[in-house]
VMD Tcl script that builds the backbone (N, CA, C; Angstrom):
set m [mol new atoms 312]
animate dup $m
set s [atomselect $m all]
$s set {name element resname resid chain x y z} {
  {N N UNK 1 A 3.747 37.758 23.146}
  {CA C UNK 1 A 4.615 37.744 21.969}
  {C C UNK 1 A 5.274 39.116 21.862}
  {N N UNK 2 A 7.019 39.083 21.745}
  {CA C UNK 2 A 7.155 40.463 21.553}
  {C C UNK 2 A 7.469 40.400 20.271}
  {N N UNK 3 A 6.695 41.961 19.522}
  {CA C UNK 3 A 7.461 42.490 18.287}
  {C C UNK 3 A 8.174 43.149 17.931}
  {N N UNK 4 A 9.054 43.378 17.394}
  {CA C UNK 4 A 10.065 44.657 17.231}
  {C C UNK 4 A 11.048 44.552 16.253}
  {N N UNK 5 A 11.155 45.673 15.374}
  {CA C UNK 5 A 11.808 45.793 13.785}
  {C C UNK 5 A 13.119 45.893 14.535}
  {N N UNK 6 A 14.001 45.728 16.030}
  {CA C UNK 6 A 14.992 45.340 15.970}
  {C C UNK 6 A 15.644 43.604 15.424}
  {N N UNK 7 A 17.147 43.662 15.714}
  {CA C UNK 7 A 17.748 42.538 15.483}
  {C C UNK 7 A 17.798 41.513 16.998}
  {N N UNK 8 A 17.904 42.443 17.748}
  {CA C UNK 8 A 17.856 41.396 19.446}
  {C C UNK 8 A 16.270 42.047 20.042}
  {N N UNK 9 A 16.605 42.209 21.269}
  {CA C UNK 9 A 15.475 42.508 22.231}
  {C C UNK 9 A 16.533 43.138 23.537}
  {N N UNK 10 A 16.779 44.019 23.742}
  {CA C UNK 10 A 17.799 44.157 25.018}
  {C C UNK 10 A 17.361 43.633 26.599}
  {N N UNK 11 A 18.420 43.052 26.914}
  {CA C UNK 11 A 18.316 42.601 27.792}
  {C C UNK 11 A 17.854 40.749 28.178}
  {N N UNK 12 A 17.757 40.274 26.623}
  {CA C UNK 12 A 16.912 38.896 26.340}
  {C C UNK 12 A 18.249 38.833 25.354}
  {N N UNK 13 A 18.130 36.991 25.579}
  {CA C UNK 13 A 18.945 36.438 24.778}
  {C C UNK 13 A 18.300 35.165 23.866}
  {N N UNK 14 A 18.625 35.127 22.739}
  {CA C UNK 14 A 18.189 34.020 21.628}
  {C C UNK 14 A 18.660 32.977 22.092}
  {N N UNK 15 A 17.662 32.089 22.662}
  {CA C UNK 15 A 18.061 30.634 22.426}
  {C C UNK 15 A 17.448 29.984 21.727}
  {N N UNK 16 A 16.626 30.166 20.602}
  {CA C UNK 16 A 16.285 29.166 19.829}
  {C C UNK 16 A 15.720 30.220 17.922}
  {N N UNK 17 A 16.654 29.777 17.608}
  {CA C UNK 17 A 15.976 30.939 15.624}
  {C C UNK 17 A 15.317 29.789 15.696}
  {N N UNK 18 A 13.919 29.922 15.312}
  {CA C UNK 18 A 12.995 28.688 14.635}
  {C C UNK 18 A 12.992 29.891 12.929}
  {N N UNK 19 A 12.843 30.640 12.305}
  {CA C UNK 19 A 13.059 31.066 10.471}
  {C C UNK 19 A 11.994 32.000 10.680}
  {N N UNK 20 A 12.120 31.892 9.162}
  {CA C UNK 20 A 11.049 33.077 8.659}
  {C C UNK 20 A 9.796 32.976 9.544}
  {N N UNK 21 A 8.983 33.956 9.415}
  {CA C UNK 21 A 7.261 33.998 9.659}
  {C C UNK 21 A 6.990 34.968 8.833}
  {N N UNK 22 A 5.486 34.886 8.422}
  {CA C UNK 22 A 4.998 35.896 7.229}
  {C C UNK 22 A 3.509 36.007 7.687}
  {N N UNK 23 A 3.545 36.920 6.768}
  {CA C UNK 23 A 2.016 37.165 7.114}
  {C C UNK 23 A 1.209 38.285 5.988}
  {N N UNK 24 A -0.012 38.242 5.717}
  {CA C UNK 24 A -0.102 38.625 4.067}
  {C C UNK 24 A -2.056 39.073 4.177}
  {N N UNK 25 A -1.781 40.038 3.658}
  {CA C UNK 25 A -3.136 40.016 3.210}
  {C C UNK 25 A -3.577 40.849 2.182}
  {N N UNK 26 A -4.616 40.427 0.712}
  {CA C UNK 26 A -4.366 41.031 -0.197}
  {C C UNK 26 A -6.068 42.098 0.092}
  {N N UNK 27 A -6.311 43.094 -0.230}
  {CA C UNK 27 A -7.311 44.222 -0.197}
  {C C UNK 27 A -7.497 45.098 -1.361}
  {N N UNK 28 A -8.561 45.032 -1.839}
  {CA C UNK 28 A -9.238 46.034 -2.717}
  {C C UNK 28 A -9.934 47.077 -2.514}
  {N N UNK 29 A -9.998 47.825 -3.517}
  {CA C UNK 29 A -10.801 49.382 -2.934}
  {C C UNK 29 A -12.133 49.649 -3.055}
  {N N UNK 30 A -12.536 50.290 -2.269}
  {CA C UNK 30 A -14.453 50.242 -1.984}
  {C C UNK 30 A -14.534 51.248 -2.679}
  {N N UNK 31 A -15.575 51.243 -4.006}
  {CA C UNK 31 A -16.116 52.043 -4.777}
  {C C UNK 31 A -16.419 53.725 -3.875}
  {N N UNK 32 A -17.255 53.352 -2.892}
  {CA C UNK 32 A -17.660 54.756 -2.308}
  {C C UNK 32 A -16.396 55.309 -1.404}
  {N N UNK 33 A -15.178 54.756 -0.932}
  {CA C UNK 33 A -14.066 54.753 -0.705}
  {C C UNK 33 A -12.786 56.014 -1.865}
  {N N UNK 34 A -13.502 55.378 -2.884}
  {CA C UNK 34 A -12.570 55.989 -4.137}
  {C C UNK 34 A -13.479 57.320 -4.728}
  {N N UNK 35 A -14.842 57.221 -4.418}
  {CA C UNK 35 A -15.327 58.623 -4.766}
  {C C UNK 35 A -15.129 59.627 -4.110}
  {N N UNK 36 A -15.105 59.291 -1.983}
  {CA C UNK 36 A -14.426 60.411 -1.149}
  {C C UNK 36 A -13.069 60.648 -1.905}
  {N N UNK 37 A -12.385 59.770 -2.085}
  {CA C UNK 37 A -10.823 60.369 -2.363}
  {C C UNK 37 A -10.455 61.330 -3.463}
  {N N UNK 38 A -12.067 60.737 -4.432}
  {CA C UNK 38 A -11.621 61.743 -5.592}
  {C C UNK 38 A -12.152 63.159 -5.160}
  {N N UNK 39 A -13.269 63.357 -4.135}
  {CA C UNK 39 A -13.341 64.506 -3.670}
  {C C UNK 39 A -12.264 65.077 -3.143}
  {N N UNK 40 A -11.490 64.522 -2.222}
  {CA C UNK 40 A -10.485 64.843 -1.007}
  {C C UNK 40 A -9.150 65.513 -2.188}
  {N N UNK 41 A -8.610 64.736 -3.430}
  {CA C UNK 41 A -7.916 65.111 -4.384}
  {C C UNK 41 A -7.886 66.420 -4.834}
  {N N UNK 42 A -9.192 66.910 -4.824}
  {CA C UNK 42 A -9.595 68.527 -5.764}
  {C C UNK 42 A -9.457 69.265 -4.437}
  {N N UNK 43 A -10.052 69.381 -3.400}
  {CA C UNK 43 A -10.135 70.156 -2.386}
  {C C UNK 43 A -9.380 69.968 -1.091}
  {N N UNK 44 A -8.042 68.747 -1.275}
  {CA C UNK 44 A -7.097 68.188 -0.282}
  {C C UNK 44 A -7.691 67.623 0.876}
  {N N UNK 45 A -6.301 67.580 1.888}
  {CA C UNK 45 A -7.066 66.397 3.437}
  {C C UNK 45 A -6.349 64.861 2.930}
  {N N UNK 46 A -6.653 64.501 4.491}
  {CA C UNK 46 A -6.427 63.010 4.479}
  {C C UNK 46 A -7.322 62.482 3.936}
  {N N UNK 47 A -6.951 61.159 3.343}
  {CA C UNK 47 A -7.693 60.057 3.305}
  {C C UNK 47 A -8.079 59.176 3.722}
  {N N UNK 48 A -9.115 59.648 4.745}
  {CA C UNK 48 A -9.240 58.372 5.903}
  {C C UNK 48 A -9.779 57.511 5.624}
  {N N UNK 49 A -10.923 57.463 4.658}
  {CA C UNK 49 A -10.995 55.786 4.138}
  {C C UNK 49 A -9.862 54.890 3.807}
  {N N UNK 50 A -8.712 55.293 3.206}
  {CA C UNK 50 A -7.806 54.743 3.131}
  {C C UNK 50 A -7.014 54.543 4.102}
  {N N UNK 51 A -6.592 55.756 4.830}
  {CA C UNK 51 A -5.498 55.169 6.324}
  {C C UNK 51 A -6.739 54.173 7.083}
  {N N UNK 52 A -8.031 54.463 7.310}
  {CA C UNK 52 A -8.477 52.782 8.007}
  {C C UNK 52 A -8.026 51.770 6.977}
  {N N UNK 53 A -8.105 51.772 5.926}
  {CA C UNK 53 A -7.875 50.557 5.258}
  {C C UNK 53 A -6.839 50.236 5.301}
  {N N UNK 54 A -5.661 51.033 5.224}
  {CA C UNK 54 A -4.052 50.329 5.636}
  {C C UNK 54 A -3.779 49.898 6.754}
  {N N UNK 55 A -4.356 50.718 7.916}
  {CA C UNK 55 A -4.539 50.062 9.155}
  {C C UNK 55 A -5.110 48.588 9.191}
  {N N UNK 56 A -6.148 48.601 8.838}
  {CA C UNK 56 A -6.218 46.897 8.949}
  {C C UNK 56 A -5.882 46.114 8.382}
  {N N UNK 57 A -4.977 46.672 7.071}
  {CA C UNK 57 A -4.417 45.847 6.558}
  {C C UNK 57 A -3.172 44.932 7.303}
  {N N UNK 58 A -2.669 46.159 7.797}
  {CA C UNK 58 A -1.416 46.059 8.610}
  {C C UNK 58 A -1.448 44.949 10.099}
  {N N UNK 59 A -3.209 45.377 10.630}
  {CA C UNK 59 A -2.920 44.610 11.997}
  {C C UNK 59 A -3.340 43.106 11.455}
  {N N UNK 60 A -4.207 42.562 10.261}
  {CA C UNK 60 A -4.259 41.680 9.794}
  {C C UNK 60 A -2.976 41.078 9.278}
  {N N UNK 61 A -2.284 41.670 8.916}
  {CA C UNK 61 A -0.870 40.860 8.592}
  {C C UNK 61 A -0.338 40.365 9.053}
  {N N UNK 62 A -0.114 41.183 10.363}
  {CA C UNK 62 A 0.482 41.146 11.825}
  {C C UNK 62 A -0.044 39.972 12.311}
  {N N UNK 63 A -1.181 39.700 12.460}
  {CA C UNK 63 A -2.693 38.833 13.235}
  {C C UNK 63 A -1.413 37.553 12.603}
  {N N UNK 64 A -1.569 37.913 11.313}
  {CA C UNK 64 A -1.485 36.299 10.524}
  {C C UNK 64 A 0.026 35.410 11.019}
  {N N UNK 65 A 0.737 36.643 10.630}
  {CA C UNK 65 A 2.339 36.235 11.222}
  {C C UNK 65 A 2.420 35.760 12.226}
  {N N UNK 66 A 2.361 36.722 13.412}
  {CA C UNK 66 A 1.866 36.277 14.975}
  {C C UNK 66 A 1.562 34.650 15.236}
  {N N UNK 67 A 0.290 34.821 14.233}
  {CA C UNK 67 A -0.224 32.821 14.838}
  {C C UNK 67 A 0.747 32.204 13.710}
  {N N UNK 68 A 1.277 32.379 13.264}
  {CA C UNK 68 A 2.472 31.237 12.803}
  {C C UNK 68 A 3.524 31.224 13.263}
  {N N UNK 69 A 4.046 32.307 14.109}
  {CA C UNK 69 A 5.057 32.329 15.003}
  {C C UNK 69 A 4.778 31.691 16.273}
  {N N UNK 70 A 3.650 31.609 16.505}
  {CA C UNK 70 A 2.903 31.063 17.859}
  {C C UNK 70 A 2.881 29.249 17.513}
  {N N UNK 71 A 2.757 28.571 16.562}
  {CA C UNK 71 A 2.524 27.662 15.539}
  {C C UNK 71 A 3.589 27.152 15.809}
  {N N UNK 72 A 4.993 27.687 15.967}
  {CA C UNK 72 A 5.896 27.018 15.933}
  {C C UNK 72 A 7.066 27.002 17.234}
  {N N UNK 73 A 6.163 27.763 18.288}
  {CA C UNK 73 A 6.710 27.776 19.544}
  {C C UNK 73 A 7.513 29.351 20.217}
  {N N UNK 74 A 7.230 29.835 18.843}
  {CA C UNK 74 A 8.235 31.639 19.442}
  {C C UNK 74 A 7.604 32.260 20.389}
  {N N UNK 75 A 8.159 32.935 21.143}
  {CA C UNK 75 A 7.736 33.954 22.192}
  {C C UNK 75 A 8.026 35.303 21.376}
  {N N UNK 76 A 8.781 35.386 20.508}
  {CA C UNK 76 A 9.040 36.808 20.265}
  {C C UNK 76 A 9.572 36.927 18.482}
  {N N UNK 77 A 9.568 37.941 17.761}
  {CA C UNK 77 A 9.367 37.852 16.322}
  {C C UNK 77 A 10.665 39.337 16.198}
  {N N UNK 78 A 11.730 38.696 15.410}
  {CA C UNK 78 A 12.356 40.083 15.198}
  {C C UNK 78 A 12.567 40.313 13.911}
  {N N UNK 79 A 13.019 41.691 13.771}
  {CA C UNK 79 A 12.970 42.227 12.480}
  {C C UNK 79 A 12.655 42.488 12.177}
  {N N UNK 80 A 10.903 42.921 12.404}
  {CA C UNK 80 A 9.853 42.869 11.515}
  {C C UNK 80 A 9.633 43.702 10.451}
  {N N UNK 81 A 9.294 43.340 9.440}
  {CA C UNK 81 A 9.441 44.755 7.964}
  {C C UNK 81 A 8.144 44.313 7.285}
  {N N UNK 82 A 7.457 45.201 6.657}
  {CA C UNK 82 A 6.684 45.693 5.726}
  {C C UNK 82 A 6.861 45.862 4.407}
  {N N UNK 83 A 6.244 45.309 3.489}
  {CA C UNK 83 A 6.010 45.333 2.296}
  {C C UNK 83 A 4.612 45.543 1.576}
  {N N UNK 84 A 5.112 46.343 0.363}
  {CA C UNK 84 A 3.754 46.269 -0.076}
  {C C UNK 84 A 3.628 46.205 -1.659}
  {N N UNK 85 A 2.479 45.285 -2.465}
  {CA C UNK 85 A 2.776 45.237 -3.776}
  {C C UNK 85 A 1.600 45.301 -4.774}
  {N N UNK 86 A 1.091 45.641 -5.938}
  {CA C UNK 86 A 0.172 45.821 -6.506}
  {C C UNK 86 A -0.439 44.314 -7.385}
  {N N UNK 87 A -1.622 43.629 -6.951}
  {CA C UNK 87 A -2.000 42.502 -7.403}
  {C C UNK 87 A -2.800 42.487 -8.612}
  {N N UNK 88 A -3.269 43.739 -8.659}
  {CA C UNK 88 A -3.986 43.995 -9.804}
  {C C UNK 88 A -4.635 45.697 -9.504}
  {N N UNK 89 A -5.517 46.173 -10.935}
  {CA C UNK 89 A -5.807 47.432 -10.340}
  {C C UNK 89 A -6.799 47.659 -9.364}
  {N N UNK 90 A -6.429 48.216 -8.128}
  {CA C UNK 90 A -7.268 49.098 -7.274}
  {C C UNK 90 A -7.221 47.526 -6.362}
  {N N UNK 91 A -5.983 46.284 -6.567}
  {CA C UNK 91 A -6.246 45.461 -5.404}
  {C C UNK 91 A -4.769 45.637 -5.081}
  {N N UNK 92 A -4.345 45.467 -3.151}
  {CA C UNK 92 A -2.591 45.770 -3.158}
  {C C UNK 92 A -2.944 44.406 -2.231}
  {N N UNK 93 A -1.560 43.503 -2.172}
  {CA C UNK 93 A -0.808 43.248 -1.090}
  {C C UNK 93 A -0.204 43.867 0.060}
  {N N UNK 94 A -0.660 43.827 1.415}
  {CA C UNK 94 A 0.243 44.113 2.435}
  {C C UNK 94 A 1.198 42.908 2.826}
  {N N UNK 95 A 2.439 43.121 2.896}
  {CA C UNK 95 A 2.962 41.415 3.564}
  {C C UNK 95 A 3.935 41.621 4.638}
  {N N UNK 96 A 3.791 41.356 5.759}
  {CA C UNK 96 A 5.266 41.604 7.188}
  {C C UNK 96 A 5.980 40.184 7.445}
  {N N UNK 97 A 7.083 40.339 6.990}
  {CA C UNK 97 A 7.457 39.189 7.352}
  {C C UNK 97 A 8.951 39.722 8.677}
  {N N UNK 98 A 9.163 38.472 9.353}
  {CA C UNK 98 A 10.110 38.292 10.307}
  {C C UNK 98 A 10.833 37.478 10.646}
  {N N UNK 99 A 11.379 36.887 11.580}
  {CA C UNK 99 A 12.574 35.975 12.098}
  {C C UNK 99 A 11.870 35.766 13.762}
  {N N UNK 100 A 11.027 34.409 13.813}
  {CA C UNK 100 A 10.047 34.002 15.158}
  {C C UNK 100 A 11.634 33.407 15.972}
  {N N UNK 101 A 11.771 33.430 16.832}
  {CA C UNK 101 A 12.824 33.212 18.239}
  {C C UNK 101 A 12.111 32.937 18.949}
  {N N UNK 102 A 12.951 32.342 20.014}
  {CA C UNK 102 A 12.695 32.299 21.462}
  {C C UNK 102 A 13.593 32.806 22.116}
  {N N UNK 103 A 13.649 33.712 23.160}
  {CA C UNK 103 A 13.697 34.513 24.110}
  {C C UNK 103 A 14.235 33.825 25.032}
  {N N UNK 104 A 15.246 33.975 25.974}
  {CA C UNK 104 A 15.133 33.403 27.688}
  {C C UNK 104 A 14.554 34.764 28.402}
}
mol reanalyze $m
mol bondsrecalc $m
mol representation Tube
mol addrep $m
């Protein structure tokens, strides 16, 4: 499957738009997660409990889109974009949605 936040693929041509694909996953924050951060806040640094947690948020999204693009026959997914939205406190939405094709 190729991915890519372009509009074509160079060198490949669209023969088939099958639409949208999406992909979503909603995540909350781990108590001992939010006490490092409140340390990390006073005395700075990354937040690596959190960049792992966006990370998998992200390849889970991906995961999800992917098999529905696969679902409906695409070889390849363009456009791809990122969103993100607040479901409640301390829970977010990640969501990637795209445009599944086929490729020659």
């Amino acid at each position: 499957m190729i991915l890519t936040t372009l509009e074509s693929v160079p060198g490949k041509s669209i023969s088939q738009h099958l639409g949208l694909v999406q992909g979503s996953t909603v995540r909350a924050k781990h108590a001992g997660r939010d006490l490092m951060a409140g340390l990390k806040n006073i005395f700075g640094g990354e937040l690596k409990g959190y960049t792992e947690l966006l990370h998998e948020s992200r390849e889970e999204a991906i995961s999800r889109m992917v098999e529905q693009a696969q679902s409906i026959g695409a070889n390849a997914i363009l456009n791809i974009r990122f969103s993100t939205s607040s479901i409640t406190q301390g829970a977010s939405e990640l969501f990637t949605y795209g445009t599944a094709v086929k490729l020659d």
